[in-house]
C-alpha positions as CSV (number, residue, x, y, z in Angstrom):
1,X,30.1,-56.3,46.3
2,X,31.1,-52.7,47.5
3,X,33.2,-52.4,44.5
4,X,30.5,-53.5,42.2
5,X,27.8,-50.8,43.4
6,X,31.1,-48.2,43.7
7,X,31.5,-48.9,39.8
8,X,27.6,-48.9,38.9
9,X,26.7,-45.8,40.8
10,X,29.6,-43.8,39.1
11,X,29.1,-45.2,35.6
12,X,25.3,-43.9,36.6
13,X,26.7,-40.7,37.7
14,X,28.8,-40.6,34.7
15,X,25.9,-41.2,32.4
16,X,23.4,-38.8,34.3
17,X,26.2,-36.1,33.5
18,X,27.1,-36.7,30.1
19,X,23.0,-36.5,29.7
20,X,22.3,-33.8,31.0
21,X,25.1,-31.2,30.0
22,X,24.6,-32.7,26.0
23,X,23.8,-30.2,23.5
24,X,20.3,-30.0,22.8
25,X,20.7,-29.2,19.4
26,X,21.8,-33.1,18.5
27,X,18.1,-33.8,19.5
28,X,15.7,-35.7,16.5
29,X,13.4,-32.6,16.9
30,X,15.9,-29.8,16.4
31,X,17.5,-31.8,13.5
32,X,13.8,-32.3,12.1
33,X,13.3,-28.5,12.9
34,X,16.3,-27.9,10.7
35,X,15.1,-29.9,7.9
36,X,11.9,-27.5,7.8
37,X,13.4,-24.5,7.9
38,X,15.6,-25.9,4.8
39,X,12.6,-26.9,3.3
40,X,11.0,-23.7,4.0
41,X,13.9,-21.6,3.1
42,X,13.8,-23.3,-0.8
43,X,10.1,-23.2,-0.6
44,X,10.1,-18.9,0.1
45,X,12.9,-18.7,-2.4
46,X,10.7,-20.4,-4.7
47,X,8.2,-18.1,-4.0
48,X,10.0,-14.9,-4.9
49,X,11.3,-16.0,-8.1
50,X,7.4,-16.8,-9.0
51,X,6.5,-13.2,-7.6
52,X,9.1,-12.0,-10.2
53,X,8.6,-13.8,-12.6
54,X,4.8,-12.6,-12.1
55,X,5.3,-9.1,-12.0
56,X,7.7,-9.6,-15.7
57,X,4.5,-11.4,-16.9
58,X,2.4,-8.9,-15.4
59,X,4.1,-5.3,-17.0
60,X,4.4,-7.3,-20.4
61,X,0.4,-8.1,-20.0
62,X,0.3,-4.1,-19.6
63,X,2.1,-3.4,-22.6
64,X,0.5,-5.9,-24.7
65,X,-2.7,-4.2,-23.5
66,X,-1.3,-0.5,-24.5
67,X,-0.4,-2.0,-27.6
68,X,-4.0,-3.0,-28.6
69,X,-5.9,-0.5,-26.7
70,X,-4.3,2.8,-27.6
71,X,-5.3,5.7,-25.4
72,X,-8.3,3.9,-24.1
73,X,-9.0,5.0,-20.3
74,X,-11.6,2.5,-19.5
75,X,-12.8,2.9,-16.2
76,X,-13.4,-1.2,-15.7
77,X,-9.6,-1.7,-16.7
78,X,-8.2,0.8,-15.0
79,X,-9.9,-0.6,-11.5
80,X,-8.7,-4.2,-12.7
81,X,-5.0,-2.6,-12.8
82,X,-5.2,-1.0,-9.3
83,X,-6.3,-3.5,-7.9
84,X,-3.4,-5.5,-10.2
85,X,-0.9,-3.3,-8.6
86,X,-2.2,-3.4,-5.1
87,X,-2.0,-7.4,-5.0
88,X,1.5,-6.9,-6.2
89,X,2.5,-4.3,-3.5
90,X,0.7,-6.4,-0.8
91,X,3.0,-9.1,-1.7
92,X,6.5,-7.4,-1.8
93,X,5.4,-6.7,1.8
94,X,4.4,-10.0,2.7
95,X,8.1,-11.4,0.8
96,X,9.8,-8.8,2.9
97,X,8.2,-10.2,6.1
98,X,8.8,-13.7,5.1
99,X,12.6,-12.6,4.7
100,X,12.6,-11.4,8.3
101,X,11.2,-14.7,9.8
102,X,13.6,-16.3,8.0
103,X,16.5,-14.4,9.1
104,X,15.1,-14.6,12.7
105,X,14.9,-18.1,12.4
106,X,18.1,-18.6,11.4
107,X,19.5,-17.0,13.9
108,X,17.6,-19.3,16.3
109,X,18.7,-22.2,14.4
110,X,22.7,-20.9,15.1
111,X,21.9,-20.0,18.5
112,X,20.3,-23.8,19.0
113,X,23.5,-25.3,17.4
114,X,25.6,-23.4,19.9
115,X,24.5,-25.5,22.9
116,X,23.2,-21.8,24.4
117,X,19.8,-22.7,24.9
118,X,18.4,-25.1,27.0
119,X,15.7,-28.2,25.9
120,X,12.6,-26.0,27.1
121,X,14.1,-22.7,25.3
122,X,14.3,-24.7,21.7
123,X,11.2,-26.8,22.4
124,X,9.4,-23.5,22.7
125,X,11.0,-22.0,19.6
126,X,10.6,-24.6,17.6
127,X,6.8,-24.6,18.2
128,X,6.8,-21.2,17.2
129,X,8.8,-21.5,13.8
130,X,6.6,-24.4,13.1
131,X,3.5,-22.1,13.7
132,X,5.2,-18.9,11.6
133,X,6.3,-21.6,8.9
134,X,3.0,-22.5,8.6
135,X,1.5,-19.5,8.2
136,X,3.9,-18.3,5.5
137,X,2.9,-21.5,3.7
138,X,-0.6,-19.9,3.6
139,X,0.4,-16.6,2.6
140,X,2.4,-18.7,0.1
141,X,-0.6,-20.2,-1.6
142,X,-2.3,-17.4,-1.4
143,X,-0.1,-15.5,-3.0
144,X,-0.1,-18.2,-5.7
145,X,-3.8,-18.0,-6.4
146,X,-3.4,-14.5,-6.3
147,X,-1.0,-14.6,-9.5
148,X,-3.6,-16.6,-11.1
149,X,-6.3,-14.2,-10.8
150,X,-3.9,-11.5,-12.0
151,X,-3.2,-13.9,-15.6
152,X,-6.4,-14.6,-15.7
153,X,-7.9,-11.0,-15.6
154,X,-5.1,-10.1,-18.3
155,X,-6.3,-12.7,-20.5
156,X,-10.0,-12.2,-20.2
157,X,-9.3,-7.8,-21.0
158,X,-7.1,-9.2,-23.7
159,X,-10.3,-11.2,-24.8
160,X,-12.5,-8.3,-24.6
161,X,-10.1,-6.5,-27.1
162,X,-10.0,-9.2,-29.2
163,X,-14.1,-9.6,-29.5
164,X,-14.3,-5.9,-29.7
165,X,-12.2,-5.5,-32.3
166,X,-13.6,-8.0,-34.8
């Protein structure tokens, strides 16, 4: 019977150390927390070849423009292209940031895979990459809608031109 509990209490032992001193970084929540900075990585990649893409669209919608209004210095369209350029410059920044919390968070990620950080350490991190993921999905989307108002603008000054004209 002695030998029996000798053998249980070290296979216990055994287990209690082989659980504790694994890497918290096999966990379902940091692999999950991997998955969504993939996700989110593609996502914000995604999101600068649309603000690119916009800002092509965008200086060919201002030559098109020069093209049919000649040296016309309307005061109306000239606001519409500040504030054109402004939404564009606002979102350079905000692309620029996203690329730093990116970076940042994967050099958490490598730091997590290491073994470095402790449960409570990644736990805590990964609440706040879930938090700053979320809030670049905003700026995201609003960024997004913010193209849209941009085309839209374009094509409603192109439709002034064309009305005028006629």
């Amino acid at each position: 019977m002695k030998k029996i509990k000798s053998i249980l209490m070290l296979t216990l032992m055994a287990y209690a150390i082989v659980s504790c001193t694994s890497n918290p970084a096999e966990s379902p929540e940091h692999k999950q927390m991997v998955s969504d900075h993939s996700d989110m990585s593609s996502g914000h990649d995604d999101m600068v070849k649309t603000h690119t893409d916009m800002e092509s669209m965008h200086n060919q919608l201002i030559a098109d423009h020069d093209s049919i209004g000649g040296d016309e210095a309307d005061s109306s369209h000239i606001a519409i292209e500040e504030s054109h350029k402004a939404i564009i410059a606002s979102h350079e920044e905000l692309i620029a940031k996203h690329q730093e919390l990116m970076n940042k968070h994967k050099e958490l990620e490598e730091k997590h895979a290491s073994g470095e950080i402790d449960m409570a350490t990644m736990t805590s991190d990964h609440a706040a990459m879930k938090a700053e993921h979320e809030a670049m999905d905003a700026e995201h989307q609003n960024m997004v809608q913010e193209h849209e108002k941009i085309k839209a603008d374009h094509d409603e000054m192109m439709k002034a031109h064309s009305e005028g004209s006629e």
